[in-house]
N, C-alpha and C positions, 0 to 999 in steps of 0.2 A: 546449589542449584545452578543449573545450565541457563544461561537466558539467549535464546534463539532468537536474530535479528529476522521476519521475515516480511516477504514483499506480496502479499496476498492481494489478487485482485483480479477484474474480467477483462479480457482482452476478445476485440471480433476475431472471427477467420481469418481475414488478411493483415492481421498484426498492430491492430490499434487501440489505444487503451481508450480513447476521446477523439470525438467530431476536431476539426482545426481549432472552434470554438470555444472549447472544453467541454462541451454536452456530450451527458451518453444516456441522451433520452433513449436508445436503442436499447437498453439497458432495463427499460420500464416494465416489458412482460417477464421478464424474471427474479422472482422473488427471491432474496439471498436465501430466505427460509429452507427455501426446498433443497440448497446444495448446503449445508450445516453450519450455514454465517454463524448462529448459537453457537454449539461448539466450539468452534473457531476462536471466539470472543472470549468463551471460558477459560480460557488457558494465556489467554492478552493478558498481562501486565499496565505497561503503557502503550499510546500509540505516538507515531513521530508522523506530523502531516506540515506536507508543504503552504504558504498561505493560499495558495487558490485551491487546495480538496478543503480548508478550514472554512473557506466562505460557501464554498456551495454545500459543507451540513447544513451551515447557519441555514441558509436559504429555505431547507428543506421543512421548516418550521418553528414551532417557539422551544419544544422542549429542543434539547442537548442529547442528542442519540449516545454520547458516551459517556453518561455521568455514572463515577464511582469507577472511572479509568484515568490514570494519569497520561494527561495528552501536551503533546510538546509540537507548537507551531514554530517551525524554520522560517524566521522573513525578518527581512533587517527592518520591516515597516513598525511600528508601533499598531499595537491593535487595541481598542477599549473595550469592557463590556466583557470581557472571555468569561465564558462559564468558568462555575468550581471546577476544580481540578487541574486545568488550561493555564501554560504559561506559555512565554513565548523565547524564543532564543534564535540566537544566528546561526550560521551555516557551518559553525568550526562542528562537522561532522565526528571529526576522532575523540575533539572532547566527550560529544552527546553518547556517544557510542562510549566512549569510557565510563563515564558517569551511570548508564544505564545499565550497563552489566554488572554495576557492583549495588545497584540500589531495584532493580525491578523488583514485582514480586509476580512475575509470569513474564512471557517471551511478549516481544515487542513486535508488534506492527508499523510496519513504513508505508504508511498511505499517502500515496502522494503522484507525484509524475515524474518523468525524465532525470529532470534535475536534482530531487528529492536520491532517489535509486544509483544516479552517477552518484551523486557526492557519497554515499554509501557504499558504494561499488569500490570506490578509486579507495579507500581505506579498509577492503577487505571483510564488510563489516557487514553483511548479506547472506545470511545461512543459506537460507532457502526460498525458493522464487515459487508461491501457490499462484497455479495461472487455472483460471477455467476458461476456455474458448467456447466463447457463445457462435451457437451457427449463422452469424450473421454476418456479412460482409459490409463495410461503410465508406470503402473506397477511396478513405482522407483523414487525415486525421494528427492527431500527436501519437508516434511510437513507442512502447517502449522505454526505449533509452534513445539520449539526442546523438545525432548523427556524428560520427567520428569517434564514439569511444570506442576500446581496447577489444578483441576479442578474449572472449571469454567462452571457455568449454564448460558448458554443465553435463551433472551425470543426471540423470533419469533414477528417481526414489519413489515415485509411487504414478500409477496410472488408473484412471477410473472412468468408465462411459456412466453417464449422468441422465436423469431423464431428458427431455426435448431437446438431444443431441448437445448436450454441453456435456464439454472432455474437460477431466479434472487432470493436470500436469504437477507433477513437483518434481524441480530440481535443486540439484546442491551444485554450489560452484565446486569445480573439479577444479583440485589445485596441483 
């Protein structure tokens, strides 16, 4: 089995995954439901999230929105308390990336931010980029990817108009 590294996530109109603060209350009128986060999730193996996407699930209440997924927090911090399934590991990206393609059992999710995606990036280790642009604009924010890395050419693999004007993108990195 193929295990697909991929970087699923909302981005606004003008290019930004999160407010500078990391909020994306913006975020709140749309329901992942309606664009097929299920789906999505059915075919997850493990997910790979950086410690600040891991604090704000916690945030989001008592259950553990990914239980019965194996989830891998990137952060040299120690962390207590991780739900079942949660461990944590440091940033040696090639190891995680090696390790998880010979043990997933579905394709892996990179949720995370900038830094999560470079360190991913720079080892070649990023299949495919699901982006949905919400039509909102927030005029600040964290990008993307952090400023100065590589260019990088994607090809265009699937395109879809979505209800309430959110465009579904996927690309593969064009090697």
């Amino acid at each position: 089995m193929t295990v697909l590294f991929r970087a699923y996530l909302a981005i606004s109109a003008d290019g930004f995954i999160a407010r500078p603060d990391g909020s994306v209350d913006w975020l709140h009128d749309y329901d992942p439901a309606e664009f097929g986060f299920e789906s999505f999730m059915a075919g997850i193996g493990g997910i790979v999230m950086g410690r600040a996407s891991y604090e704000m699930s916690r945030s989001f209440g008592d259950a553990w929105p990914y239980a019965g997924k194996a989830v891998y927090v990137v952060t040299a911090q120690d962390l207590s308390n991780l739900p079942d399934g949660a461990q944590t590991r440091r940033a040696d990206f090639s190891a995680l990336a090696n390790e998880l393609r010979q043990t997933s059992n579905g394709d892996v999710w990179l949720f995370g931010g900038p830094q999560l995606w470079a360190g991913f990036l720079d080892i070649g280790a990023i299949d495919r980029f699901e982006l949905y642009v919400i039509p909102h604009m927030i005029g600040e924010g964290l990008p993307l990817l952090p400023p100065g890395r590589r260019d990088l050419r994607l090809e265009l693999v699937e395109s879809e108009a979505l209800s309430r004007g959110v465009m579904k993108l996927v690309y593969k990195p064009r090697l």
